[in-house]
C-alpha positions as CSV (number, residue, x, y, z in Angstrom):
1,X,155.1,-96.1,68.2
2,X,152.6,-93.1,69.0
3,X,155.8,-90.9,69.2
4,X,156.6,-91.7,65.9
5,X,153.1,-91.5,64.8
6,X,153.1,-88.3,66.2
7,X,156.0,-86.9,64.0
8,X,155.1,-87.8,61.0
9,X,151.9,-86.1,61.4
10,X,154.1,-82.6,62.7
11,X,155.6,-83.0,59.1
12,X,152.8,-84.1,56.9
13,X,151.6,-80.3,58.7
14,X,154.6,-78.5,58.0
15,X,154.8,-79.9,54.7
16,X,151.0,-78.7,53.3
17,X,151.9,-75.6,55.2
18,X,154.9,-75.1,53.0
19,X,153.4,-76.2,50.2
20,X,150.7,-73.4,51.0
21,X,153.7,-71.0,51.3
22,X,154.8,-71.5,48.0
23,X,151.8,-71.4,46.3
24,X,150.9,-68.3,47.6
25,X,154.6,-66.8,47.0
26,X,153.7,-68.2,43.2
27,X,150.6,-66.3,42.7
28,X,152.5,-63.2,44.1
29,X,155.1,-63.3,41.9
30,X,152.9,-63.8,38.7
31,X,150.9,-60.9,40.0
32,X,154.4,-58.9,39.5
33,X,155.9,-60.2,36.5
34,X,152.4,-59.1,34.9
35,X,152.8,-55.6,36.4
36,X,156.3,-55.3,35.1
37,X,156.8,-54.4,31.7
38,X,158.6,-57.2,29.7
39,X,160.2,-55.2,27.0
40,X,161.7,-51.7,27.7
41,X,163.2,-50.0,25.2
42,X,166.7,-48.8,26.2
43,X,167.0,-44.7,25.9
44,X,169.7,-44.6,23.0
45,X,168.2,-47.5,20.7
46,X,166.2,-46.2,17.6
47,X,162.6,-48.6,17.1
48,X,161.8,-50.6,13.7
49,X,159.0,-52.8,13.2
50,X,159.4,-55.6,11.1
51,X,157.4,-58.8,9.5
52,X,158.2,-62.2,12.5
53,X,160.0,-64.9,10.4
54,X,159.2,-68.5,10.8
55,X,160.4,-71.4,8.6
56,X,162.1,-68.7,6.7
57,X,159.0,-66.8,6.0
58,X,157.8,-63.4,7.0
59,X,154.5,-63.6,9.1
60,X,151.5,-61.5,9.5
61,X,152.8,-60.7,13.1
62,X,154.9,-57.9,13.9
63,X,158.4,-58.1,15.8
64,X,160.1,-54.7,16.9
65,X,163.8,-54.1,16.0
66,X,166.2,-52.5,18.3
67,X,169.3,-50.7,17.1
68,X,172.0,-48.3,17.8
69,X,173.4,-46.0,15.1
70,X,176.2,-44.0,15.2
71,X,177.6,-41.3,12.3
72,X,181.1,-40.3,11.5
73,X,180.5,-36.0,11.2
74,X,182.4,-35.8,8.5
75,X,181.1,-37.9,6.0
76,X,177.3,-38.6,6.1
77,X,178.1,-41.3,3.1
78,X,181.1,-43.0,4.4
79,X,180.3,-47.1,4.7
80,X,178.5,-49.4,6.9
81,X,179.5,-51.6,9.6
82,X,177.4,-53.7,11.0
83,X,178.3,-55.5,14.5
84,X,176.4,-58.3,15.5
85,X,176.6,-59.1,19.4
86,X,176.9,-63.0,20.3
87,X,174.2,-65.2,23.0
88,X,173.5,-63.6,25.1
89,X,174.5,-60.0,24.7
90,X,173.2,-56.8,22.8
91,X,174.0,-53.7,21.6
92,X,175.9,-52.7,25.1
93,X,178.5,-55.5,24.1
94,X,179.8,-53.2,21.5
95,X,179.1,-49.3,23.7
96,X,183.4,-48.7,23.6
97,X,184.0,-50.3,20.0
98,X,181.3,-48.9,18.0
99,X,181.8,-45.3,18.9
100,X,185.7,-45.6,18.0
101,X,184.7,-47.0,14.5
102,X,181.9,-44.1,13.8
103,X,184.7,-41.9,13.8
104,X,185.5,-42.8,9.8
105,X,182.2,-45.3,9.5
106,X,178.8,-45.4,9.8
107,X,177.9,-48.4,12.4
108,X,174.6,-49.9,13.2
109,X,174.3,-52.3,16.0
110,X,171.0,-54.1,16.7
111,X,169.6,-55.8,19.4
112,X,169.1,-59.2,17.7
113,X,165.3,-60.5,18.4
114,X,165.0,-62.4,21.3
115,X,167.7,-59.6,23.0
116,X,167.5,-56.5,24.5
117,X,165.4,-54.2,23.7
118,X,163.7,-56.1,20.8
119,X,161.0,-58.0,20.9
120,X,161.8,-60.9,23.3
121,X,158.4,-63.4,22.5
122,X,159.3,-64.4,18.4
123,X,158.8,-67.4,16.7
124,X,162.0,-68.3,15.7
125,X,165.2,-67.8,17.3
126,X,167.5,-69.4,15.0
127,X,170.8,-67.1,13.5
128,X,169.3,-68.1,9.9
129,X,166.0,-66.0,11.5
130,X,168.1,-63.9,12.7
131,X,169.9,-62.8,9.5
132,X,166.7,-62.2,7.6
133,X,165.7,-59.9,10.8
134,X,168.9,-57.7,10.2
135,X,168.5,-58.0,5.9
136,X,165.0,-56.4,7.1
137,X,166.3,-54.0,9.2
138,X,168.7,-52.9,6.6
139,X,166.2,-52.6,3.9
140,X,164.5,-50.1,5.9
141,X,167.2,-48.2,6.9
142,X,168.1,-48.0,2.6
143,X,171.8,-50.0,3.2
144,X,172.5,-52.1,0.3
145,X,175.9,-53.4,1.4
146,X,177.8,-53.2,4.3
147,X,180.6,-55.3,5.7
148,X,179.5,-57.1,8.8
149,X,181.4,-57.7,12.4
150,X,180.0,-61.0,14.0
151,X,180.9,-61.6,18.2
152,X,180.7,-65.6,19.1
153,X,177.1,-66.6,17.6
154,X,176.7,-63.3,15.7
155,X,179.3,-64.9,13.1
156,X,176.4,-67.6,12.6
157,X,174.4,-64.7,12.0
158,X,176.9,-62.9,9.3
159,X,177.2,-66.3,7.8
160,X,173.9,-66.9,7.0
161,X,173.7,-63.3,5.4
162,X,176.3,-64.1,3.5
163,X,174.8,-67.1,2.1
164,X,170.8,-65.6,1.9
165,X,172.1,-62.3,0.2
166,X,175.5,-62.5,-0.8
167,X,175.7,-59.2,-3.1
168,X,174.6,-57.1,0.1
169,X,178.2,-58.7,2.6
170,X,181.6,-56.4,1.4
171,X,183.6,-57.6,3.8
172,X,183.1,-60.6,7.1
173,X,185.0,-60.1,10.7
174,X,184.6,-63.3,12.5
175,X,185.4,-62.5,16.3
176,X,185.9,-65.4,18.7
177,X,182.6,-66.5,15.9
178,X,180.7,-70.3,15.9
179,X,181.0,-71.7,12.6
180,X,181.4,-75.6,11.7
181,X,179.1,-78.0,13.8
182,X,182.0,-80.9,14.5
183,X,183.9,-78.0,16.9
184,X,180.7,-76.9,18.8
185,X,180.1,-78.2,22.3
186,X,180.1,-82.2,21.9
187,X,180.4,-81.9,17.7
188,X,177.5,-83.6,16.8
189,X,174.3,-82.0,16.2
190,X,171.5,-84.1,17.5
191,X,173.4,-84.7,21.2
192,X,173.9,-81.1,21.4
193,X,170.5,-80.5,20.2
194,X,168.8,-82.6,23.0
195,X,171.4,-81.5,25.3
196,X,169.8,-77.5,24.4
197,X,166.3,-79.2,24.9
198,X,167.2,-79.8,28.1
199,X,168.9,-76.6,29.0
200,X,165.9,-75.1,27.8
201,X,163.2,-77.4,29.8
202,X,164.9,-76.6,32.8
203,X,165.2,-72.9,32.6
204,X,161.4,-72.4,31.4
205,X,161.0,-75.0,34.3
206,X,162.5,-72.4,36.5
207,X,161.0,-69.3,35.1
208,X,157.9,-70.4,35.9
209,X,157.9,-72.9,38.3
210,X,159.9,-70.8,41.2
211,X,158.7,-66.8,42.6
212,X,161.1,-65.1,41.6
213,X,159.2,-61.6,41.2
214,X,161.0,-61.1,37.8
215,X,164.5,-61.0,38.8
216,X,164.8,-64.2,36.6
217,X,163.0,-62.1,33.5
218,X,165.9,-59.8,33.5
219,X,168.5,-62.9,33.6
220,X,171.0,-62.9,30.9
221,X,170.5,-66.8,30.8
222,X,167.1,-66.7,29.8
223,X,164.4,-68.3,27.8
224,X,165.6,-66.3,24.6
225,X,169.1,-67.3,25.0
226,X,168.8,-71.4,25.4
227,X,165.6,-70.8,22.4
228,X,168.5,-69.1,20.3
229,X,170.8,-72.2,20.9
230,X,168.1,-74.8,20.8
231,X,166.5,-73.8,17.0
232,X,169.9,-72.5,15.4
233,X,171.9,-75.7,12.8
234,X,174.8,-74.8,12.4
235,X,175.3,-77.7,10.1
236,X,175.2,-76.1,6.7
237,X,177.7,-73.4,8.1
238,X,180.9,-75.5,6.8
239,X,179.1,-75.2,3.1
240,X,178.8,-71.8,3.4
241,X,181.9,-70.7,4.5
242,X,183.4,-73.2,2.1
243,X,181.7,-70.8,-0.9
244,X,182.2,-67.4,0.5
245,X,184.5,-65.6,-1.6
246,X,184.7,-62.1,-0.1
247,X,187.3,-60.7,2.2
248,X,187.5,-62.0,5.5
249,X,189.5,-61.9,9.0
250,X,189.0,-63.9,11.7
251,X,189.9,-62.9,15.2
252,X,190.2,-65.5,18.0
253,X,192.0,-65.9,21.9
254,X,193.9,-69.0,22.0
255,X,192.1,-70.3,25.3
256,X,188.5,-69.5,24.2
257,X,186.7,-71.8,26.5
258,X,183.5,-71.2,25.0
259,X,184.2,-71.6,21.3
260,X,187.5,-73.7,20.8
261,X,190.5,-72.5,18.8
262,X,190.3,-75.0,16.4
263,X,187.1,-73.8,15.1
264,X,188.9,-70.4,14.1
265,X,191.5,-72.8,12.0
266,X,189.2,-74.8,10.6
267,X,187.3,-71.6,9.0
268,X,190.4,-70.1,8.0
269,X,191.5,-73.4,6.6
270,X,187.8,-73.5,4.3
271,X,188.0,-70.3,3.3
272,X,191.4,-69.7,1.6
273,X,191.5,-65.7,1.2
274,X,190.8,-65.3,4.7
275,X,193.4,-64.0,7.4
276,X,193.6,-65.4,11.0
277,X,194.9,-63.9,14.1
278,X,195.4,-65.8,17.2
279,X,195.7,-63.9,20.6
280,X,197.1,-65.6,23.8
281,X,196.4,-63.9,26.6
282,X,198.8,-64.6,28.9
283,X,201.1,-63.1,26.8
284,X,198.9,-60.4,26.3
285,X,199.0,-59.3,30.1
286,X,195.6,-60.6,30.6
287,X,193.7,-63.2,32.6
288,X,190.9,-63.8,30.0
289,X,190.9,-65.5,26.7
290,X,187.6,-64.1,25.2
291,X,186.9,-62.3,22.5
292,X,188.7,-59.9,19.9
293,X,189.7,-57.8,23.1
294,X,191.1,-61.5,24.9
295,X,187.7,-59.9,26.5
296,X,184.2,-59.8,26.0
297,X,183.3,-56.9,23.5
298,X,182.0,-54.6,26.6
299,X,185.2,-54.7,28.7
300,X,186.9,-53.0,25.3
301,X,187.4,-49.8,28.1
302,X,189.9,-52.5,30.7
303,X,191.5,-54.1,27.4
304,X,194.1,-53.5,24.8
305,X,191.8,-52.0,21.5
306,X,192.8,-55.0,18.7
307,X,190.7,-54.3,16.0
308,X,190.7,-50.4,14.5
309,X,189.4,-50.0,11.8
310,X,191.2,-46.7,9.7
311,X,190.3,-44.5,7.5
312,X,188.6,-45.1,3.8
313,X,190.8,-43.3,1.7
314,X,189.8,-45.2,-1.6
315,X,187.8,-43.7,-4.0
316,X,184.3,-44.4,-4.6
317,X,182.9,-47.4,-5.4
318,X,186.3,-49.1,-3.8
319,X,184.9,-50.0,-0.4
320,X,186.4,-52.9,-0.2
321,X,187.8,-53.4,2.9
322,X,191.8,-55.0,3.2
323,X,193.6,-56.3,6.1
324,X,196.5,-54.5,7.8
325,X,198.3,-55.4,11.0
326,X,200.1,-53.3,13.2
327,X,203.0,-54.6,15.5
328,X,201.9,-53.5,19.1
329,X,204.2,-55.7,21.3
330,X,204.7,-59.7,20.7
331,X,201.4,-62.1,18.6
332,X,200.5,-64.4,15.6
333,X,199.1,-63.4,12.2
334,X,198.5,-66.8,10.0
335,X,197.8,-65.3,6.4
336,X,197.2,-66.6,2.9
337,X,198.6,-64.9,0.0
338,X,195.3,-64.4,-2.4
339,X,193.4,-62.4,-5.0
340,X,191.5,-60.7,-2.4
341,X,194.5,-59.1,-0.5
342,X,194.8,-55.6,-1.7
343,X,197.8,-53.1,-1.3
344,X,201.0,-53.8,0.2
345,X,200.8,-54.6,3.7
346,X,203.7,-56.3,5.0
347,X,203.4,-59.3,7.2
348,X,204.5,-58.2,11.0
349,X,207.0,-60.8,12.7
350,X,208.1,-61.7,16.5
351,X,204.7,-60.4,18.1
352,X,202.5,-61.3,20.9
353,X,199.5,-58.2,20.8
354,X,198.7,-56.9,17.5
355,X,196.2,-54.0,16.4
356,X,194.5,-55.1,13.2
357,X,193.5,-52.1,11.2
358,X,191.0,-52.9,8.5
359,X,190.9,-50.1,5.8
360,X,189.3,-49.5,3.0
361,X,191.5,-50.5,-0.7
């Protein structure tokens, strides 16, 4: 009895001792993070301030911008594309792709609030906040249209620009994109919902709560990210695509595990002008399914280059963008004749890797 006695008074030692440990590792470490600085702005990004947007409303408070811009030599004037990196992810996503396009385009990639080097602490993280963040950004840079490239939850983002401002979108590329709410995660929007709560408690639970001397501030799967999941609905998404009537291509691996395949259908089944391409990539000679590459957007250097987009040899004032595929070896292109398709591209057969090339009409 007084050996056991005896014990549990060893561990109820050791036990405030650790306690005391951990405490003190706790105060060390948010004696660091507050040293660190939270927001760095990378070296190549460009700066823009603009108004913080909550409840769909501009705010007294301030929220820096991030982008990367990039200018074909030889034409100063030639149109905008717009790439919009998915959650989490920034600019980097796109460092391979959007130089290739600035060769006949001018590209601007931002970090999306909440990423990279933008501001990180905003009040809303939603992609409907988000697309008033890039109309913003545009309007300051003096872009009144542009067609828009959305990775995974960027196309949320293109979507709702296309539904606040729909005069300003010439063309939408949907790539491996979120779109209707029955085909995300478990389909319905309150379970997923709680189910981000959750993701979120315990990651804020974890940033704070363990000394981790900042390593867990520079985390891809951060606050920012599960806050982008948790406040974005992407319930009115099926209306809007429903109504867009502009150009659009959507671009999607067959064995996406993180947005399903079906989603891609299901968009290219509401929009009827659009054209879908479907990669599978085993029979594209590689081991991932992700992405417009059958990557993620920043291994474009280890992948196949799918998407190209060509020269504008239209005159002015037709920027419209049209689709064109190229046979590289094997794929499948799923297209609806419509209105919207311009010139005379042929539909490729017997393929299982295509380059799309999307030029101007």
């Amino acid at each position: 009895m007084e050996h056991g006695e005896q014990i549990w008074k060893r561990l109820s030692a050791w036990r405030w001792r650790l306690l005391l440990v951990y405490l003190c590792l706790l105060a060390v470490s948010f004696v660091v993070r507050s040293r660190q600085p939270r927001e760095v702005a990378a070296p190549n990004v460009q700066l823009r301030t603009v108004p913080a947007i909550q409840r769909e409303q501009p705010t007294q408070r301030s929220v820096r911008v991030a982008y990367g811009e990039f200018l074909p030599e030889s034409n100063p004037s030639a149109p905008v594309v717009v790439l919009l990196h998915g959650s989490p992810g920034n600019h980097r996503d796109f460092q391979k792709f959007a130089p290739a396009l600035a060769k006949h385009y001018r590209v601007i990639v931002p970090d999306l609030p909440g990423f990279g080097s933008s501001s990180h602490s905003i009040p809303d993280y939603s992609t409907r906040a988000h697309a008033r963040y890039v109309l913003e950004l545009l309007d300051q840079l003096h872009i009144e249209r542009a067609h828009f490239i959305g990775f995974s939850m960027g196309g949320g983002v293109v979507l709702n620009i296309a539904d606040i401002a729909p005069q300003r979108v010439q063309s939408i590329v949907m790539l491996s994109a979120i779109g209707v709410q029955e085909l995300e995660l478990l389909g319905n929007y309150h379970i997923n919902h709680s189910l981000h709560g959750l993701q979120l408690g315990f990651l804020q639970l974890l940033l704070e709560g363990v000394p981790h001397m900042g390593w867990l501030d520079r985390s891809m799967l951060d606050v920012s990210y599960a806050r982008n999941f948790y406040d974005t609905d992407q319930r009115p998404l099926r209306a809007i695509l429903a109504k867009y009537e502009g150009p659009m291509l959507i671009v999607h691996g067959e064995r996406d595990i993180l947005v399903p395949v079906e989603a891609a259908r299901e968009h290219y089944r509401l929009v009827p002008q659009s054209e879908l391409r479907i990669f599978d990539s085993a029979r594209d000679g590689t081991n991932r399914s992700r992405s417009v590459y059958t990557s993620r957007p920043r291994h474009a250097d280890q992948r196949r280059p799918y998407l190209h987009l060509g020269r504008c040899d239209g005159s002015p004032g037709q920027n419209q963008f049209r689709l064109r595929s190229h046979c590289v070896s094997g794929g499948h292109l799923y297209r609806r004749p419509s209105a919207l398709s311009r010139g005379t591209s042929s539909r490729p057969r017997g393929f299982a890797a295509c380059a799309i090339e999307v030029v101007c009409a």
